[in-house]
C-alpha positions in Angstrom: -36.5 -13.0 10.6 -36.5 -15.2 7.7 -35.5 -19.1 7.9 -31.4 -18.9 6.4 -31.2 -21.2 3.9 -27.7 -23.3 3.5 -25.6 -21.3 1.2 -22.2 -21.9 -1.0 -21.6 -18.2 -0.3 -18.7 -16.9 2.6 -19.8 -16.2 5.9 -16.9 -13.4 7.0 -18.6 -13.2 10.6 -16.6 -15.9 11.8 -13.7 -18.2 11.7 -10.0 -16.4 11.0 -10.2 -12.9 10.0 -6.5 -12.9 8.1 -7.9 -16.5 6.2 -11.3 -14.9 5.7 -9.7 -11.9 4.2 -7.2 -13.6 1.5 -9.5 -16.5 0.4 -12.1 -13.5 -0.3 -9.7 -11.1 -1.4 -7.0 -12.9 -3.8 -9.9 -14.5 -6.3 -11.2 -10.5 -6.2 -7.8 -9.4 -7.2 -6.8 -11.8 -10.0 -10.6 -10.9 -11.4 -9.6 -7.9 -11.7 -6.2 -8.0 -13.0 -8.1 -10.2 -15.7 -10.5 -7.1 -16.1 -7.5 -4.8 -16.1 -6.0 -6.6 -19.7 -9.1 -5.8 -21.4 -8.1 -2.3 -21.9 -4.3 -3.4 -21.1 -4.1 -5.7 -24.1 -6.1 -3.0 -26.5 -3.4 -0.8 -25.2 -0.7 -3.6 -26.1 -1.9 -4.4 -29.8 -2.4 -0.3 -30.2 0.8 0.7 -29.2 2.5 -2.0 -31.0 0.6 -2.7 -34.4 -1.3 0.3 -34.9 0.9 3.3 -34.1 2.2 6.1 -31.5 -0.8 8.6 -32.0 -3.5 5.4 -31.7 -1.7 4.3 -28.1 -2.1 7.9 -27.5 -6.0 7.5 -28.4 -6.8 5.0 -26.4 -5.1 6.4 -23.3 -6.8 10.0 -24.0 -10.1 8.2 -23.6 -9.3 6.4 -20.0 -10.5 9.4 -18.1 -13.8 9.9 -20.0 -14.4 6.2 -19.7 -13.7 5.7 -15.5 -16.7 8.8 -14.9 -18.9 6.5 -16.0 -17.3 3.3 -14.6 -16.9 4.6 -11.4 -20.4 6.1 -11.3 -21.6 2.6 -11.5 -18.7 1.4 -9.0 -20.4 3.9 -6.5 -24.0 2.6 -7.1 -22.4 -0.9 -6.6 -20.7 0.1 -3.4 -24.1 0.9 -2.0 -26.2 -2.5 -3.3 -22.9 -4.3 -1.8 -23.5 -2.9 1.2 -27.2 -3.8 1.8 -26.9 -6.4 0.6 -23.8 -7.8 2.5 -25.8 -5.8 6.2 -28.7 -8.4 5.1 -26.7 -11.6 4.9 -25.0 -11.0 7.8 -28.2 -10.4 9.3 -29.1 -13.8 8.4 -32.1 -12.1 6.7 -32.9 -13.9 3.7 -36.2 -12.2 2.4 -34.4 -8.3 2.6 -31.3 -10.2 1.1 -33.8 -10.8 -1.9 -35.5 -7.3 -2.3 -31.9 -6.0 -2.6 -30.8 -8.2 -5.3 -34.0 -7.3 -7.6 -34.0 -3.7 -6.4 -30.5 -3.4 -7.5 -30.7 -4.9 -11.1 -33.5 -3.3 -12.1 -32.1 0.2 -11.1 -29.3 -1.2 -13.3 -31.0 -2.0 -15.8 -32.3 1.4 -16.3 -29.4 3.3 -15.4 -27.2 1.4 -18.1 -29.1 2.7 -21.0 -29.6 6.3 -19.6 -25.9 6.3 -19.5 -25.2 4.9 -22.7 -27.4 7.3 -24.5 -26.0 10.3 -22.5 -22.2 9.2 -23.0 -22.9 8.4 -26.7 -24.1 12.2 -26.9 -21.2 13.9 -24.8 -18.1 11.8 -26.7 -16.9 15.2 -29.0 -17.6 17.5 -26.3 -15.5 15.8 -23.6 -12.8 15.3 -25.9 -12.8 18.4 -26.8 -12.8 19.6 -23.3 -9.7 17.7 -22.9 -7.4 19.3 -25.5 -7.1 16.1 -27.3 -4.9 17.0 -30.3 -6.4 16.9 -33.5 -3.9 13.6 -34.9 -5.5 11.4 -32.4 -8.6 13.4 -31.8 -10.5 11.0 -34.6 -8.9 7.9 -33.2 -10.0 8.6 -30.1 -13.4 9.4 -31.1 -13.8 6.1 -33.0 -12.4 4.3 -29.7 -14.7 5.9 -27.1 -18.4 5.6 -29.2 -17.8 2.0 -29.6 -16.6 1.0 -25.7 -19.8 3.9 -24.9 -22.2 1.9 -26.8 -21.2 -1.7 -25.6 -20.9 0.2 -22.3 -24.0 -1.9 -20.5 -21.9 -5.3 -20.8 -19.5 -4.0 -18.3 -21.9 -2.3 -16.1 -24.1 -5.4 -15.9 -21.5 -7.6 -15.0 -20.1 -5.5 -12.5 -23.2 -5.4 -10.9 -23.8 -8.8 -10.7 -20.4 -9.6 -9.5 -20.9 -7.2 -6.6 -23.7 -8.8 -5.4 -21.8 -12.0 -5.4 -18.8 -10.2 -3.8 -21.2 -9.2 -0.9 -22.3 -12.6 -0.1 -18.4 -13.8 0.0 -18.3 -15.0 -3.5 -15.7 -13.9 -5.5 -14.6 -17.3 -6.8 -16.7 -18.2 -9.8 -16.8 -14.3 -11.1 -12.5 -14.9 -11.5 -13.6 -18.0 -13.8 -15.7 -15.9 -16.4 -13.3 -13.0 -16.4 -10.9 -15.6 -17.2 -12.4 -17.4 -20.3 -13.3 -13.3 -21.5 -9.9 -12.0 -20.6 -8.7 -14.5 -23.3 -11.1 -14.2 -25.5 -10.7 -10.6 -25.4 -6.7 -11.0 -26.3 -8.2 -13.3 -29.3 -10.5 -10.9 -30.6 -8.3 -8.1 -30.4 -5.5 -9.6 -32.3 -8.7 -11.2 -35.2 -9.8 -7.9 -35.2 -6.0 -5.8 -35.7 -4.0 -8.4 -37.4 -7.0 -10.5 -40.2 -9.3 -7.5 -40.6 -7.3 -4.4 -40.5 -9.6 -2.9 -38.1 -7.4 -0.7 -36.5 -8.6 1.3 -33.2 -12.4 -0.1 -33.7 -11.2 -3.2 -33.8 -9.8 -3.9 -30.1 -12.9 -2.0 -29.0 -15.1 -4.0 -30.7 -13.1 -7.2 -29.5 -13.5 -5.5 -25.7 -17.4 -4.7 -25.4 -17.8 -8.0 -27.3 -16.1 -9.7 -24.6 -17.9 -7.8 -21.9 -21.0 -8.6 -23.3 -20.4 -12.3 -22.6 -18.8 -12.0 -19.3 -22.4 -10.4 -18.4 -24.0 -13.2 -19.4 -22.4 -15.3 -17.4 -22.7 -13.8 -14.3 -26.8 -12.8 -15.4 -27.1 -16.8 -15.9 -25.2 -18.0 -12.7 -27.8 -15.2 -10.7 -30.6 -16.8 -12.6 -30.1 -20.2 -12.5 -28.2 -20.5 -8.6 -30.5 -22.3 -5.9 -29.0 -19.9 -3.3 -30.3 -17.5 -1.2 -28.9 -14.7 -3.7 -31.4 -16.1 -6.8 -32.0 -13.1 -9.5 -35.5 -13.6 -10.5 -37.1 -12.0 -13.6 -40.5 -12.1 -12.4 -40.1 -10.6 -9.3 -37.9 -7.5 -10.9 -39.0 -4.7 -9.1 -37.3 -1.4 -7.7 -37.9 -0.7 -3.6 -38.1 2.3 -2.7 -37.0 2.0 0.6 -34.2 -0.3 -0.5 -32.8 1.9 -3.5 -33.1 4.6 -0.8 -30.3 2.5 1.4 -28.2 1.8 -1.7 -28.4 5.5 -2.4 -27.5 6.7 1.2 -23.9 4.7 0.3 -23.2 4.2 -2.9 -24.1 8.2 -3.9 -21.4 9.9 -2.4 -19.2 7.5 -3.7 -20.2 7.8 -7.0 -20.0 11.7 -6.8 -16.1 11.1 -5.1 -15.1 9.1 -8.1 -17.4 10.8 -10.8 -15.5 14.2 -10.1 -12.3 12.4 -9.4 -12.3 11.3 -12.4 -13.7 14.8 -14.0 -10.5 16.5 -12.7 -8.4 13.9 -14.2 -10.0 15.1 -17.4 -8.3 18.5 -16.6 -4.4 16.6 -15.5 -4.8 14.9 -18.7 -5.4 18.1 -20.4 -2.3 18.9 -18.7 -0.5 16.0 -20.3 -1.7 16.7 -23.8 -0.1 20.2 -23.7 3.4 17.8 -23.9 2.5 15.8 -27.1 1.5 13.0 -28.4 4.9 11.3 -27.2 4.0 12.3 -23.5 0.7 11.2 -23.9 1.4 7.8 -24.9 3.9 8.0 -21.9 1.4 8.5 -19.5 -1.1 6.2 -21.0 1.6 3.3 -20.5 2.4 4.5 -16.7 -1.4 4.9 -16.0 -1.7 1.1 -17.4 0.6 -0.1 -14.8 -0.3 2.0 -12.4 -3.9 0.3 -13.0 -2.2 -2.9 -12.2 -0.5 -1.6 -8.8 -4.0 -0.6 -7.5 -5.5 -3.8 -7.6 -4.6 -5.2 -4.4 -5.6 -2.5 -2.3 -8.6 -1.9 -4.3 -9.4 -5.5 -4.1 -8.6 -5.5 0.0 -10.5 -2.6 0.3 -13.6 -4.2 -1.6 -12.6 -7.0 1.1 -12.9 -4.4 3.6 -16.1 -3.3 2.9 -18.0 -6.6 2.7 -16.1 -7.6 5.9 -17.1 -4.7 8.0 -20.6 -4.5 6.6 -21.2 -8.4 7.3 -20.1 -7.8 11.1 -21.8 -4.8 11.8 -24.6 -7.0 10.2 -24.0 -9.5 13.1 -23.0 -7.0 15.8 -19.4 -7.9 15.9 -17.9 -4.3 16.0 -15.0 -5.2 17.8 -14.0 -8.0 15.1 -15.1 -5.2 12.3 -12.5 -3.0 13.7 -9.5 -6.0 13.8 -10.4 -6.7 10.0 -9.4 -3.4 9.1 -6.3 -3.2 10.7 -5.1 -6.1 9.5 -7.0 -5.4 6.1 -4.4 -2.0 5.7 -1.6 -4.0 6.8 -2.0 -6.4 4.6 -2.7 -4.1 1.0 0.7 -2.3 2.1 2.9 -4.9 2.5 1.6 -6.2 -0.7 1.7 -3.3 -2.7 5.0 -2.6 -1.9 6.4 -5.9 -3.1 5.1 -5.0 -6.3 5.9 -1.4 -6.3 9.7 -2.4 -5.7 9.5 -4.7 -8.8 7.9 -2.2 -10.9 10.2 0.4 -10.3 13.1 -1.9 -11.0 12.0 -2.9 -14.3 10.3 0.1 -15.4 11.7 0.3 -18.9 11.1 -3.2 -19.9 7.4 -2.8 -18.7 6.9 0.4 -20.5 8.3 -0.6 -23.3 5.4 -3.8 -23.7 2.9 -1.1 -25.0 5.1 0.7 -27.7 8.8 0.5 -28.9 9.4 3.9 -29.3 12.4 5.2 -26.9 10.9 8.6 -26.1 7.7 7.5 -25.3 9.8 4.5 -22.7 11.5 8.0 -21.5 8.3 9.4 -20.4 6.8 6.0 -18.9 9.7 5.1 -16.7 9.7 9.0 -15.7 6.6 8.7 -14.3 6.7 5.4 -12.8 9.9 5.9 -11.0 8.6 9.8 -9.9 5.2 8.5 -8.5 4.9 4.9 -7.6 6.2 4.6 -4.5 4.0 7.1 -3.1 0.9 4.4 -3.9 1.3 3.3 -0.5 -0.7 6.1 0.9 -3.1 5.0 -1.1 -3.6 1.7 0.8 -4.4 3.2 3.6 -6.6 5.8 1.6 -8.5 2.7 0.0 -8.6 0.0 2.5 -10.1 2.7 5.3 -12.6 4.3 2.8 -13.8 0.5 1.9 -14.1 0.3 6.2 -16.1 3.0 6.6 -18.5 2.5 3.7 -18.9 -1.2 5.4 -19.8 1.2 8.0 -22.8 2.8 6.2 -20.3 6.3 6.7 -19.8 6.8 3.1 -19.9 10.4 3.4 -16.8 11.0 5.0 -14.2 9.6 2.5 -16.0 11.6 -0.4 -15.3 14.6 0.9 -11.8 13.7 2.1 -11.1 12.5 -1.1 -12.7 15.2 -3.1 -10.8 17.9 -0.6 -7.4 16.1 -1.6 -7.9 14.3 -5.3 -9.8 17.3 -6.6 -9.4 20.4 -5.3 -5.9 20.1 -3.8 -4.3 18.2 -6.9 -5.9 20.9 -9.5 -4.7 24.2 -7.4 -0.9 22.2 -7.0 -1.0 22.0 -10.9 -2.1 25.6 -11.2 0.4 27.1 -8.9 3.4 24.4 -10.2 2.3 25.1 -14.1 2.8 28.6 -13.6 4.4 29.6 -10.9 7.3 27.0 -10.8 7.8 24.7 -14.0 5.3 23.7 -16.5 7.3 19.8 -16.6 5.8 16.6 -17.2 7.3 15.2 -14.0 5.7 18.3 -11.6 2.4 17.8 -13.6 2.5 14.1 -12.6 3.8 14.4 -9.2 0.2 16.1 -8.7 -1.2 12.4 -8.2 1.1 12.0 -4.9 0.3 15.0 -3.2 -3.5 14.1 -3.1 -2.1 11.0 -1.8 -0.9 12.1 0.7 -2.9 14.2 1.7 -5.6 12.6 1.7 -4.2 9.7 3.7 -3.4 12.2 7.1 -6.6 13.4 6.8 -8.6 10.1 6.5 -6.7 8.1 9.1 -7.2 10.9 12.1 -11.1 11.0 10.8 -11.2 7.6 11.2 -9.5 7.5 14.7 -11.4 10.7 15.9 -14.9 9.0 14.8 -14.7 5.3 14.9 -11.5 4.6 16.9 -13.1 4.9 20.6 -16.7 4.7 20.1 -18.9 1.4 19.6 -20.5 1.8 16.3 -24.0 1.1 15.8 -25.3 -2.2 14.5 -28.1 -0.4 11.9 -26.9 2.3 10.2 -29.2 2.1 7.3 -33.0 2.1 7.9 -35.2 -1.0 7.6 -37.4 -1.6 5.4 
């Protein structure tokens, strides 16, 4: 095994497991509510000195943007995995293979994507109905944020790896200084040039750009065991293999989540502009809502994957428990507050009454129903620690996907063709999907001792 160096980065395989868990989770979460206003505040200056059908644009474009986001969210999944199983491990040298292997893949896959997404914008749109007064707008909006797409994925990359040594600290600074340099930009762009749409997306890739950067420099320049080093930029095999194995079938759960929420928000579009905008300005907050449990379930995963690392199964199994127990009592706090001032928060992206009607509809119909999804997230994050990553895609693609698109089939045209049954489909995958992934867990991790290498060596 290779000597350990002294690191700045957090060791989750001992001390408390509730202070271990908050000091990594909270500077995860408020990085990315600060990743959260990029696209918030375009939504903001949109919806308020642009016009209806442009807040309608933008929001049209959310789904097509999150299949390739969260293609690149699964691939990170996987490299935060191996990499957080080696530094538990107290294996230095693997710990180094991972980190090239992983942004060189990155590397490669970020142009591939950009290219492709660049060359599918009309036909998606078109596959989603969009209507033909924000069709344009929405075109303009997606080709930009496609073809600055690489400053996102590169920084999210690079922040994972950091997340899965336990750093999650100095990633919340640079989204920070870009979050409000995005909000600058976007109102240079709007309010002195008369940009319009292409204005807050230029203000959002350029931001992105140098948020990745940053984080490139900090991997570049660190002394720590987690150095990125140009010249020894190589891909693994072996190692990609691993990072496959994991962050694959995560990146197919949320690839065709996100596909079939192409097809709700085809659903949507049938209601109008009005509806649209609506639902862009619920799906904004409801953005918001998920970051705690997405941010303890990113907590989750590095947690369990250090400590199977170290053979602690037993201290694995106590961080999730209190890992769920923590994202619901949170989330609930804020889905209370939401709820109660649903109107005024709708009405921050746009002044028009009916599209407030629409938001708080939604908000009030669905939100409360987001604490399934704790438990959905959080144990998901768990097993992934776990190297068991195919599990929760299929759970989730049972519940998100094929459930949710045969309720709106059978709701749309056997019961009511309403906004609020069309987005009540969002709860029932919910909840489905949490009975099903909490006796799976039980029935498969609940009375066994899991193994301490579930991914191969190399």
């Amino acid at each position: 095994m290779a000597a350990y160096k002294k690191t700045t980065a957090r060791d989750m395989t001992q001390g408390s497991i509730v202070k271990q868990l908050v000091l990594f989770s909270l500077p995860l979460m408020l990085g990315n509510v600060f990743q959260m206003l990029y696209n918030t505040v375009d939504s903001v200056v949109v919806g308020n000195f642009v016009g209806t059908q442009a807040l309608a644009a933008v929001g049209s474009t959310t789904m097509i943007v999150n299949i390739m986001v969260f293609f690149f969210n699964g691939f990170s999944t996987g490299a935060s995995v191996v990499i957080a199983r080696r530094f538990g491990a107290r294996d230095s040298q693997r710990l180094h293979t991972a980190i090239q292997t992983t942004m060189a893949a990155t590397f490669i896959l970020a142009v591939f994507f950009t290219v492709v997404g660049l060359m599918t914008v009309e036909p998606m749109l078109r596959l989603m109905a969009t209507p033909e007064d924000v069709f344009d707008e929405a075109k303009i909006y997606l080709q930009i944020y496609i073809g600055g797409f690489s400053g996102l994925v590169i920084y999210n990359m690079c922040s994972g790896i950091l997340r899965a040594v336990g750093d999650t600290t100095r990633p919340l600074y640079f989204l920070i200084l870009t979050s409000v340099l995005n909000i600058l930009l976007d109102l240079f762009f709007v309010l002195k040039l008369r940009a319009g749409i292409a204005g807050v997306a230029y203000a959002t890739i350029l931001s992105q750009f140098v948020s990745a950067g940053l984080t490139l420099l900090l991997l570049t320049r660190t002394r720590d065991i987690y150095r990125l080093s140009w010249k020894g930029m190589s891909i693994n095999s072996q190692v990609l293999g691993e990072i496959v194995a994991v962050g694959l079938p995560a990146a197919i759960q949320s690839v065709i989540t996100s596909f079939s929420n192409v097809f709700v928000q085809s659903y949507i579009n049938a209601f109008g502009s009005q509806c649209m905008a609506g639902w862009s300005a619920y799906n904004k907050l409801d953005q918001f809502v998920l970051l705690p449990m997405q941010s303890l379930a990113m907590a989750a995963t590095t947690f369990v994957s250090q400590n199977i690392g170290a053979d602690q199964p037993k201290r694995a199994n106590k961080g999730t428990v209190i890992t769920v127990s923590l994202s619901v009592g949170v989330t609930a706090v804020i889905v209370l507050l939401v709820c109660i001032f649903a109107a005024p928060a709708i009405s921050l992206f746009t002044p028009d009454e009916a599209v407030i009607e629409f938001g708080v509809l939604f908000v009030r119909a669905n939100f409360v129903f987001l604490l399934f999804n704790c438990v959905n997230h959080v144990l998901a994050g768990a097993l992934r620690g776990r190297g068991d990553s195919t599990a929760p895609m299929a759970i989730m693609l049972l519940t998100f996907v094929a459930l949710r698109q045969i309720y709106l089939f059978v709701v749309t045209h056997y019961v009511a063709n309403t906004p609020w049954l069309v987005g009540f489909g969002y709860p029932v995958g919910w909840m489905a999907c949490c009975v099903i992934e909490v006796s799976y867990y039980f029935l498969k991790w609940g009375r066994k001792k899991p193994k301490r290498q579930l991914l191969p060596d190399c």
